[in-house]
One Martini backbone bead per residue (centre of mass of N, CA, C, O) as a GRO file, in nm:
protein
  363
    1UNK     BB    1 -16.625  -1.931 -15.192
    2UNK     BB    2 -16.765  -2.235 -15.118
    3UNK     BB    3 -16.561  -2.312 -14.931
    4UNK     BB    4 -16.542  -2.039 -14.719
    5UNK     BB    5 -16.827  -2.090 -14.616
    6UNK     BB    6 -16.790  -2.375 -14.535
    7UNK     BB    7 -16.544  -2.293 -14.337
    8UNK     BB    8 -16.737  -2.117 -14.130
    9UNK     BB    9 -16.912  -2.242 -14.064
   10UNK     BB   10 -16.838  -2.499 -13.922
   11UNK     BB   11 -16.684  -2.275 -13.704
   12UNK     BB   12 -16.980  -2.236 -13.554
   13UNK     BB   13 -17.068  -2.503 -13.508
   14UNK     BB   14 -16.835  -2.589 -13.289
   15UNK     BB   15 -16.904  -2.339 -13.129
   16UNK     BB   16 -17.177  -2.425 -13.043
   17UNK     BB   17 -17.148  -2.706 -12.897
   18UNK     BB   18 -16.898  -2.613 -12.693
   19UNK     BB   19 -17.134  -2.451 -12.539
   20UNK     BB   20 -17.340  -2.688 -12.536
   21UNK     BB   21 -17.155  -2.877 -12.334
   22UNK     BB   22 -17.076  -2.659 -12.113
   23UNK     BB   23 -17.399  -2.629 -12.051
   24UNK     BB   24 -17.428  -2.949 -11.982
   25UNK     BB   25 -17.087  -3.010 -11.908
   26UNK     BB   26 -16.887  -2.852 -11.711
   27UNK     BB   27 -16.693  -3.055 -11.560
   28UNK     BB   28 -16.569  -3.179 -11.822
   29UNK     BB   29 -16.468  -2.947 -11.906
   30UNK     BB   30 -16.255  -2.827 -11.765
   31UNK     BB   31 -16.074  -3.042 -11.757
   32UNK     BB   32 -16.009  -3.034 -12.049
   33UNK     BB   33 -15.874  -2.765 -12.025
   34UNK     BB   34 -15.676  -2.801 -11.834
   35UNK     BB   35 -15.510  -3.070 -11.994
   36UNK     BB   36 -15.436  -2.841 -12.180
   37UNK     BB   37 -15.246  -2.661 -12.018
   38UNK     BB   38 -15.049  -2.856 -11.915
   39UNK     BB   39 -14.929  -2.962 -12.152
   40UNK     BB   40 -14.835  -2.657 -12.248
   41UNK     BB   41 -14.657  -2.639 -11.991
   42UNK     BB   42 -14.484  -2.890 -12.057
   43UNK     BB   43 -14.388  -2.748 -12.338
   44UNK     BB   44 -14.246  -2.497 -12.178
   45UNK     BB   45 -14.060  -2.663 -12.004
   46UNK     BB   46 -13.903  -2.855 -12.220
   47UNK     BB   47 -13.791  -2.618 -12.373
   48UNK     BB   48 -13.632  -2.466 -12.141
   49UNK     BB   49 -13.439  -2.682 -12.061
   50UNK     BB   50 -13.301  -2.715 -12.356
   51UNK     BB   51 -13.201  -2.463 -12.374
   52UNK     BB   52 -13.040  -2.399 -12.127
   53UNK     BB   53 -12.867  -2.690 -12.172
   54UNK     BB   54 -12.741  -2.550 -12.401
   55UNK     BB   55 -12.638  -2.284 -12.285
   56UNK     BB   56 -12.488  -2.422 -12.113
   57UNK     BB   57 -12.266  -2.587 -12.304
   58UNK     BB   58 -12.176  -2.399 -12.435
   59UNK     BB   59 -12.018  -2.219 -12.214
   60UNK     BB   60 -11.819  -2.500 -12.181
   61UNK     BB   61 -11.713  -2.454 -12.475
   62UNK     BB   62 -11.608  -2.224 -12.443
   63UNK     BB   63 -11.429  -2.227 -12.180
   64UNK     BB   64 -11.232  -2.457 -12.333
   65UNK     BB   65 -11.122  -2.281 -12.542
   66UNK     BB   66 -10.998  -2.071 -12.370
   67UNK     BB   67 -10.801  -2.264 -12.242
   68UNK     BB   68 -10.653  -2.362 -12.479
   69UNK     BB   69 -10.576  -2.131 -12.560
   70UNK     BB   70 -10.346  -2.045 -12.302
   71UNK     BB   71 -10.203  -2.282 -12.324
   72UNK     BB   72 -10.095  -2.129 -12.578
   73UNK     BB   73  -9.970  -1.905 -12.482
   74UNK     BB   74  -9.762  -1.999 -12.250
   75UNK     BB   75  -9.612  -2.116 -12.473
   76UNK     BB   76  -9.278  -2.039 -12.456
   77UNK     BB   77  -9.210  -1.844 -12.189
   78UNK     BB   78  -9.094  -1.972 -11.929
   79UNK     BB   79  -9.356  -1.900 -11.739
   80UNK     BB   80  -9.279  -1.556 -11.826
   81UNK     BB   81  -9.033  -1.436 -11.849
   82UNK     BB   82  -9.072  -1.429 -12.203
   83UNK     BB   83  -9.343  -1.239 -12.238
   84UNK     BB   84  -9.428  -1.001 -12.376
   85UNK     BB   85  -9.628  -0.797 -12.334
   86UNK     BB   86  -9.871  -0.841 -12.524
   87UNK     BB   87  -9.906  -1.125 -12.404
   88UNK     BB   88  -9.970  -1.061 -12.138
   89UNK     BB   89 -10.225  -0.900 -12.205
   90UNK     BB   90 -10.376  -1.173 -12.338
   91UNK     BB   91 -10.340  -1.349 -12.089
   92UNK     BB   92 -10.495  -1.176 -11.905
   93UNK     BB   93 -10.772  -1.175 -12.057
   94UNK     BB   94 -10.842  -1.478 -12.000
   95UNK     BB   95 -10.820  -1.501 -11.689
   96UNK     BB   96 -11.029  -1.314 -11.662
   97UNK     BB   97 -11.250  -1.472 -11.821
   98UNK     BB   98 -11.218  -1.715 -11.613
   99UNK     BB   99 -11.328  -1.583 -11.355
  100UNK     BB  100 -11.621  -1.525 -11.467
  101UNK     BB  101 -11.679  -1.823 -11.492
  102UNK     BB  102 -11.603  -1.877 -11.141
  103UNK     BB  103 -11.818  -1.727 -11.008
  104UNK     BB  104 -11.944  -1.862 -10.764
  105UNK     BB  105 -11.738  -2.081 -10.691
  106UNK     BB  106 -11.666  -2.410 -10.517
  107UNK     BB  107 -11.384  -2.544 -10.537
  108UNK     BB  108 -11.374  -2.706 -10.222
  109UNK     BB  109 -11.618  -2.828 -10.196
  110UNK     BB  110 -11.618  -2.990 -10.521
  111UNK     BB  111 -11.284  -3.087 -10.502
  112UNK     BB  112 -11.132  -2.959 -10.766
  113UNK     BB  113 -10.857  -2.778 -10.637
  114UNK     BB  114 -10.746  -3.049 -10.625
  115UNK     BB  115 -10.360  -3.160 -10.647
  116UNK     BB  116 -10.148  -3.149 -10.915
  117UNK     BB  117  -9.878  -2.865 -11.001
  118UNK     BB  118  -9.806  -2.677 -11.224
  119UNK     BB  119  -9.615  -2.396 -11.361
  120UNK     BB  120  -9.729  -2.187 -11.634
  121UNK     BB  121  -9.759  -1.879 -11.500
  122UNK     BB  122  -9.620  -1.524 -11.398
  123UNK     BB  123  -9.735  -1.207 -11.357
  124UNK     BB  124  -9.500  -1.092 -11.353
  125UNK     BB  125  -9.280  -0.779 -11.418
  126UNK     BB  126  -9.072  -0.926 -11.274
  127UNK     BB  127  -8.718  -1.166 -11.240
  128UNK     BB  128  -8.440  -1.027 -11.130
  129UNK     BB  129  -8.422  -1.149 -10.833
  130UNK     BB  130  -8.712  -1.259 -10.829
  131UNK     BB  131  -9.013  -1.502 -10.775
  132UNK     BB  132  -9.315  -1.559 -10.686
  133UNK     BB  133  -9.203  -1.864 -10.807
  134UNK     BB  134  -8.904  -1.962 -10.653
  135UNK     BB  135  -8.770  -1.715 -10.611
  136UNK     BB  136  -8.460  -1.664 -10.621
  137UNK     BB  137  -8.445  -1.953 -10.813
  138UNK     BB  138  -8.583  -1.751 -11.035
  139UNK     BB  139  -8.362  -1.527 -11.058
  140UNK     BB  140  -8.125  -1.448 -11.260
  141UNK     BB  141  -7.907  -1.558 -11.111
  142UNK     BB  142  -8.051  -1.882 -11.042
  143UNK     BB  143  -8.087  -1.942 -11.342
  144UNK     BB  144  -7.758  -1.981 -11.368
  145UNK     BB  145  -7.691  -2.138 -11.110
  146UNK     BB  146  -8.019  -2.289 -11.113
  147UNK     BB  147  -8.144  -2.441 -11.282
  148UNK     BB  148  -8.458  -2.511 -11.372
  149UNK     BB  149  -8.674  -2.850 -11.381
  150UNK     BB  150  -8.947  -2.785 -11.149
  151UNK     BB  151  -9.240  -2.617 -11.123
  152UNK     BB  152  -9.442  -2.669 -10.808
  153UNK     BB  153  -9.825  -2.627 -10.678
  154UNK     BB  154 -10.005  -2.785 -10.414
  155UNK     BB  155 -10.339  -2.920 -10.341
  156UNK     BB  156 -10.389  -3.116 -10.070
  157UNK     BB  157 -10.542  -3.324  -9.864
  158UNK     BB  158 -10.591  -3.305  -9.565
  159UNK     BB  159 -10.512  -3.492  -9.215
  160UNK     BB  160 -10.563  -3.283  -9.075
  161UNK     BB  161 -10.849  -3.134  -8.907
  162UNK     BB  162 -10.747  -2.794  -8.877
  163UNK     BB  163 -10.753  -2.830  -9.212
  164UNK     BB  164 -10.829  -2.805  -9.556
  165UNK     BB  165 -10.492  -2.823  -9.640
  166UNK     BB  166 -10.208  -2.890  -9.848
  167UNK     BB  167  -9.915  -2.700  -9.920
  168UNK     BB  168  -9.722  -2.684 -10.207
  169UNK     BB  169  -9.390  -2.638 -10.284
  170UNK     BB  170  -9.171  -2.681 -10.558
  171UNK     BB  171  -8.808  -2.718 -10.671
  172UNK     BB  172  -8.614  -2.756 -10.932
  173UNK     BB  173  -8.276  -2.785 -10.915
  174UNK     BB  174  -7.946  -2.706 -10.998
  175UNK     BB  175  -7.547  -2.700 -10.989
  176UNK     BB  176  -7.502  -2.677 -11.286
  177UNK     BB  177  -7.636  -2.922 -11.368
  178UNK     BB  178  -7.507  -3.130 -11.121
  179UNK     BB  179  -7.667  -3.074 -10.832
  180UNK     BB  180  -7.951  -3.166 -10.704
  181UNK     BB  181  -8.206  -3.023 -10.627
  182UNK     BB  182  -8.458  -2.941 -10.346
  183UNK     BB  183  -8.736  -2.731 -10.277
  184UNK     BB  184  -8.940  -2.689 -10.027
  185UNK     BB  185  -9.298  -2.619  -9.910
  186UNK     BB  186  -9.459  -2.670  -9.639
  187UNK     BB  187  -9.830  -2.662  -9.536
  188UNK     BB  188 -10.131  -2.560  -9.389
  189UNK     BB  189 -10.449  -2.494  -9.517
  190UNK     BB  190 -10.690  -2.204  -9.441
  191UNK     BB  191 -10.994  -2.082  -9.485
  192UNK     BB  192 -11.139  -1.767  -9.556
  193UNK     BB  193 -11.330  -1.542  -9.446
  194UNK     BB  194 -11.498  -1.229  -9.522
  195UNK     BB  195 -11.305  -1.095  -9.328
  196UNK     BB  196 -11.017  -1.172  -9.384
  197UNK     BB  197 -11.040  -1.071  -9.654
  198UNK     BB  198 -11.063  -0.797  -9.594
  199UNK     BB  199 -10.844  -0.749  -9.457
  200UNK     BB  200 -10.621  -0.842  -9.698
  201UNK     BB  201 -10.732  -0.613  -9.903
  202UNK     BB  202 -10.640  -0.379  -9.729
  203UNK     BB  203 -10.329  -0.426  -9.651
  204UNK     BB  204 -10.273  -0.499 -10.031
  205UNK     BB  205 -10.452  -0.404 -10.227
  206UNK     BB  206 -10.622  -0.654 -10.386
  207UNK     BB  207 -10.700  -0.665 -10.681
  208UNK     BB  208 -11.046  -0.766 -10.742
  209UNK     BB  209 -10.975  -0.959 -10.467
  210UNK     BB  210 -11.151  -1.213 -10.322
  211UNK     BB  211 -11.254  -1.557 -10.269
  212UNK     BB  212 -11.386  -1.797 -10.140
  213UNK     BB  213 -11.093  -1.973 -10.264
  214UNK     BB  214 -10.931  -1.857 -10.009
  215UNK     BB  215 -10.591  -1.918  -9.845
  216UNK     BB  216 -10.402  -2.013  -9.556
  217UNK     BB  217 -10.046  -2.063  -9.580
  218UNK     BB  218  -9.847  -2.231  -9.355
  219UNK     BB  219  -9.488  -2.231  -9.377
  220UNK     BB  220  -9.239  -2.406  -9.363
  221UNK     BB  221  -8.899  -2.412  -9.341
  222UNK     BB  222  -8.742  -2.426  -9.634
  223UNK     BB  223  -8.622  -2.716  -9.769
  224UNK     BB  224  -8.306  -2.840  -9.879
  225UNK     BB  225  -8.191  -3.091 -10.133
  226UNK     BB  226  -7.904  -3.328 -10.187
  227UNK     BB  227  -7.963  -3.514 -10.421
  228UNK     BB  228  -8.107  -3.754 -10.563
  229UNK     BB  229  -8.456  -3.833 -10.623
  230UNK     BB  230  -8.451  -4.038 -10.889
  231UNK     BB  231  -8.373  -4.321 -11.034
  232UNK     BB  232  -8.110  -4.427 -11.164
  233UNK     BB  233  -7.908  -4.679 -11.179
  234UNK     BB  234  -8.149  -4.890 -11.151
  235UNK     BB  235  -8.314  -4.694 -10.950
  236UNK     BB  236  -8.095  -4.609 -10.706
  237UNK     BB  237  -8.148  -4.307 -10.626
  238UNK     BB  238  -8.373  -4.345 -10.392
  239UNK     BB  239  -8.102  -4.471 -10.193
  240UNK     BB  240  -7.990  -4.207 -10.219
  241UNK     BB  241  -7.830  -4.000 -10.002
  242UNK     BB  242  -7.952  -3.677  -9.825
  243UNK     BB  243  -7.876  -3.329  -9.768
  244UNK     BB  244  -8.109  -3.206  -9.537
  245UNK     BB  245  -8.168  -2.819  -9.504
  246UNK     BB  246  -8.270  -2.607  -9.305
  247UNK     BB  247  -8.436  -2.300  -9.434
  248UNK     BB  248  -8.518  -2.060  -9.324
  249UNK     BB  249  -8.847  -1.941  -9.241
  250UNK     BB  250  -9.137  -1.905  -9.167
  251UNK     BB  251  -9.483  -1.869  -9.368
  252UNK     BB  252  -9.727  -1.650  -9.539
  253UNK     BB  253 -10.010  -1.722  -9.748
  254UNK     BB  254 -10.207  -1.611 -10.020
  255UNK     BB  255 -10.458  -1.854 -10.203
  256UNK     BB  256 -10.602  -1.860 -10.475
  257UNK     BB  257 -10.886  -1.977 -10.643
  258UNK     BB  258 -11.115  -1.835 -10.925
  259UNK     BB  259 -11.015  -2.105 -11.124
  260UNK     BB  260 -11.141  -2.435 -11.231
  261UNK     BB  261 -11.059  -2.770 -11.338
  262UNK     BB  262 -10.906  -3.040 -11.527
  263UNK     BB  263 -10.658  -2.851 -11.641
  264UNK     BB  264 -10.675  -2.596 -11.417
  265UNK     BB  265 -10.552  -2.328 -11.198
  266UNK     BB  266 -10.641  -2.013 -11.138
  267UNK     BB  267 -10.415  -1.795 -10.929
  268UNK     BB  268 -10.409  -1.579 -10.626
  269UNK     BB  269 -10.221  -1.329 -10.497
  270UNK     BB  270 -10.273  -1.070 -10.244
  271UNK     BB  271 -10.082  -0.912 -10.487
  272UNK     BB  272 -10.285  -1.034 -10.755
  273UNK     BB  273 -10.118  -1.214 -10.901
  274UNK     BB  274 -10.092  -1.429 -11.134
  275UNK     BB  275 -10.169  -1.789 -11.235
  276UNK     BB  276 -10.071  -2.068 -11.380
  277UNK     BB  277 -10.196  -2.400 -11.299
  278UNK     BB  278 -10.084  -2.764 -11.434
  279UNK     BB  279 -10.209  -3.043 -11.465
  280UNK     BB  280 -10.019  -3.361 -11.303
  281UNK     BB  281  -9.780  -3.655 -11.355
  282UNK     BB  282  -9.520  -3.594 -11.281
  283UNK     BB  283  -9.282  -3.753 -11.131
  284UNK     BB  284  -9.148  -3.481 -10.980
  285UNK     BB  285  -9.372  -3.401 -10.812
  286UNK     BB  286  -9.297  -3.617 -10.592
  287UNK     BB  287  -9.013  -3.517 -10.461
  288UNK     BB  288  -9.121  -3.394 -10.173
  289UNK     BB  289  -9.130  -3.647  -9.990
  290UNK     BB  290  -8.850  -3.714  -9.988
  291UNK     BB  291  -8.700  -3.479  -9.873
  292UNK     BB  292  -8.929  -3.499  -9.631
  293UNK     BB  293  -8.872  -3.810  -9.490
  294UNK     BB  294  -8.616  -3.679  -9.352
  295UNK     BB  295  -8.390  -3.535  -9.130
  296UNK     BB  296  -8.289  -3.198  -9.062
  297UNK     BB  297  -8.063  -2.953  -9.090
  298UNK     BB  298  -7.898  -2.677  -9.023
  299UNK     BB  299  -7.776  -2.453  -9.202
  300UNK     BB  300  -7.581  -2.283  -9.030
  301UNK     BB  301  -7.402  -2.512  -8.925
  302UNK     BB  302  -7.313  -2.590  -9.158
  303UNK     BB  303  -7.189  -2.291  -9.234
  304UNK     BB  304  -6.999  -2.318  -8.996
  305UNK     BB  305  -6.815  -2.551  -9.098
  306UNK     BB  306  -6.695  -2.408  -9.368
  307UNK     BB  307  -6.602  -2.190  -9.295
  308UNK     BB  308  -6.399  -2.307  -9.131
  309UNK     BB  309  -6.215  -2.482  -9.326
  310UNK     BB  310  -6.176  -2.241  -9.508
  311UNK     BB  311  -5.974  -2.106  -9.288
  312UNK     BB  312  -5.805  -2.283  -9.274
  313UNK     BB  313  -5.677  -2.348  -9.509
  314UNK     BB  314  -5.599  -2.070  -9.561
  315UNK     BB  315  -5.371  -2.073  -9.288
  316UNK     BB  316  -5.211  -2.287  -9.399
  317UNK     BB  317  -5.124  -2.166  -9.613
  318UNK     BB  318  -4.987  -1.882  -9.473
  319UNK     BB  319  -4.804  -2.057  -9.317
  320UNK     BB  320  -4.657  -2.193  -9.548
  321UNK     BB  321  -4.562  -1.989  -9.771
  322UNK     BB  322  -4.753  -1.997 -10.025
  323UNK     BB  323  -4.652  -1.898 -10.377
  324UNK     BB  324  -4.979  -1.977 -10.455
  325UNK     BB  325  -5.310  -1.901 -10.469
  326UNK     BB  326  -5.467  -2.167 -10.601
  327UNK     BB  327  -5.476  -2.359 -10.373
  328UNK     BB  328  -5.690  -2.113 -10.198
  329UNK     BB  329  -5.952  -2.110 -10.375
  330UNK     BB  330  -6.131  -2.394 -10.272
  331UNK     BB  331  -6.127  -2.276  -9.951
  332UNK     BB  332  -6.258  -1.984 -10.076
  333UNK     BB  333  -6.536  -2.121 -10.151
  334UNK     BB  334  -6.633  -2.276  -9.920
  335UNK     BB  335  -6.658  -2.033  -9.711
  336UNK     BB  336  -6.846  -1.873  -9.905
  337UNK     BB  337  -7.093  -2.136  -9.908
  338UNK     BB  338  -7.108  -2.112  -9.607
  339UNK     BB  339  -7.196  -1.801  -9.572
  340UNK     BB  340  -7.450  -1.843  -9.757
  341UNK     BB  341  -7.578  -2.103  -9.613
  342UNK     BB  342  -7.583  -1.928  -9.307
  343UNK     BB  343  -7.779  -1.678  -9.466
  344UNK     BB  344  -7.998  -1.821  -9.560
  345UNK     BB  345  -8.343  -1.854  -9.689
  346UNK     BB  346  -8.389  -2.107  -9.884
  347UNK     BB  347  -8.481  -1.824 -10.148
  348UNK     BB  348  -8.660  -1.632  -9.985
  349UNK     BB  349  -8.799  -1.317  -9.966
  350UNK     BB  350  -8.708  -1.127  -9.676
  351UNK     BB  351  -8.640  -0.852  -9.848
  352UNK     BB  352  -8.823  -0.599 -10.087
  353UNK     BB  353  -8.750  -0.569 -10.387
  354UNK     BB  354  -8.676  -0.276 -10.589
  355UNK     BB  355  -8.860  -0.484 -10.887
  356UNK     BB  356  -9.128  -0.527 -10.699
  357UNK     BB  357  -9.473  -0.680 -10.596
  358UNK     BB  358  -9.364  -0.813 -10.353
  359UNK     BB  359  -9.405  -0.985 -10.024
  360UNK     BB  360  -9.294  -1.295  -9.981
  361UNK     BB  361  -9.391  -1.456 -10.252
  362UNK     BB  362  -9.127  -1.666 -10.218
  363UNK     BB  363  -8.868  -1.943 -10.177
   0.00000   0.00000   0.00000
């Protein structure tokens, strides 16, 4: 009891100074006030900073596990061909929640979105016909008669200087798995303003919307080389002619990039489709410099000396009236690949599958 008496004594007297020190120095007790808030308040910004930066750590440890997460769900996939109903719902619940949190980010100019990327998922409900990535290339068809080797979507820094980027389309496919195929779309991509997106979200009805992060690629007609990439015997084969194409119109395509980082492009063409795009150093990548380095001779031009050649051929059987229609089996196959080729497209879906949600979305 005589010590709690003791202590609020002590506690009055203490009172009692302070008041007699306030009314005989005024101006130093201020003083001492102020630099007592002073600290106060910088201990409240210092905790404040602290959370902050935690709290933003947290949220990059976050999103860096939901990407480790989606590179694993789409692992084993082909791209998507393969994905499951449930897995494509489990993969889109991914794409949208890392979209929120690239929301507001301008991945263009803090040159993030630039680089080599991989295709490693395309959200199409079907690729009976052709593919959002790949076109034809990618169709269940094309699939079989020219398995895929290599698709990428590039968007590198632009020397155009009315161009904001360049991208680069790129499929690598073979012939029965025997004659290297590569086809490219290059073009110059410029940024869209808040305006163009509106025009293009009404026109396409784009789920979603677009993010300030969409440009559009206007893509020369489509390049088709026939012939090795690189490497080969003693890596003679990049010295090896190649036979290329120019196939099929130019186009126009609008790509968003709604989150980037140092691993990963998430990707969103004008119908919606989702996209997830992954950064590579793959030799591949650059195989489309090689296919675009020499001058292209005309599809259909080539195309339609084929089709004489097996005409010719055909008619020189007929007129031999040879007994066997063997020997004139290889003349109309030339012919057949010479009319394919003087009609091709490139690739390109130039008018839109009855089991598409999308027109001209491939190459």
């Amino acid at each position: 009891m005589a010590r709690a008496r003791s202590w609020i004594g002590a506690r009055i007297a203490l009172v009692c100074i302070l008041a007699v020190a306030c009314w005989l120095w005024p101006s130093a007790t201020r003083s001492w006030v102020s630099g007592i808030r002073q600290q106060r308040g910088r201990g409240i910004a210092r905790r404040r900073r602290y959370l902050g930066l935690h709290a933003q750590t947290f949220e990059v440890t976050k999103t860096s596990e939901l990407v480790t997460r989606l590179l694993e769900a789409i692992e084993g996939t082909d791209r998507g061909l393969a994905a499951s109903a449930g897995q494509k719902a489990e993969i889109s619940e991914m794409i949208t929640e890392l979209e929120a949190a690239g929301a507001g980010a301008d991945f263009f100019a803090s040159g993030t979105a630039y680089g080599k990327y991989e295709v490693a998922y395309v959200g199409a409900s079907s690729s009976r016909v052709a593919n959002p990535a790949g076109g034809r290339w990618r169709g269940r068809v094309g699939r079989i008669f020219f398995p895929t080797q290599g698709l990428y979507q590039h968007i590198l820094p632009s020397e155009d200087p009315g161009a904001d980027a360049l991208a680069v389309n790129l499929v690598e496919a073979s012939l029965l798995s025997l004659i290297p195929i590569t086809v490219v779309l290059r073009g110059p991509a410029s940024r869209l303003n808040a305006t163009a997106r509106e025009e293009v979200i009404a026109e396409r009805s784009t789920q979603g919307g677009l993010t300030q992060n969409s440009v559009r690629a206007n893509f020369d007609a489509p390049r088709v080389a026939f012939g090795p990439r690189a490497g080969g015997l003693f890596g003679l084969g990049q010295y090896a002619p190649l036979l290329r194409l120019s196939a099929g119109p130019r186009s126009s395509v609008v790509l968003d990039a709604p989150y980037v980082d140092d691993r990963i492009r998430i990707g969103k063409g004008a119908s919606g489709i989702r996209f997830v795009f992954k950064r590579t150093t793959a030799v591949g990548a650059d195989s489309w410099e090689r296919a675009m380095a020499g001058p292209a001779v005309g599809s259909r031009g080539v195309g339609g000396v084929l089709v004489s050649i097996g005409m010719f051929g055909i008619l020189k059987m007929l007129v031999a009236k040879s007994a066997s229609v063997l020997p004139a089996i290889p003349w109309a196959l030339l012919a057949i690949f010479g009319l394919t080729l003087a009609r091709s497209g490139g690739g390109m879906v130039l008018r839109q599958p009855r089991n598409a949600d999308y027109p001209k979305q491939g190459f």
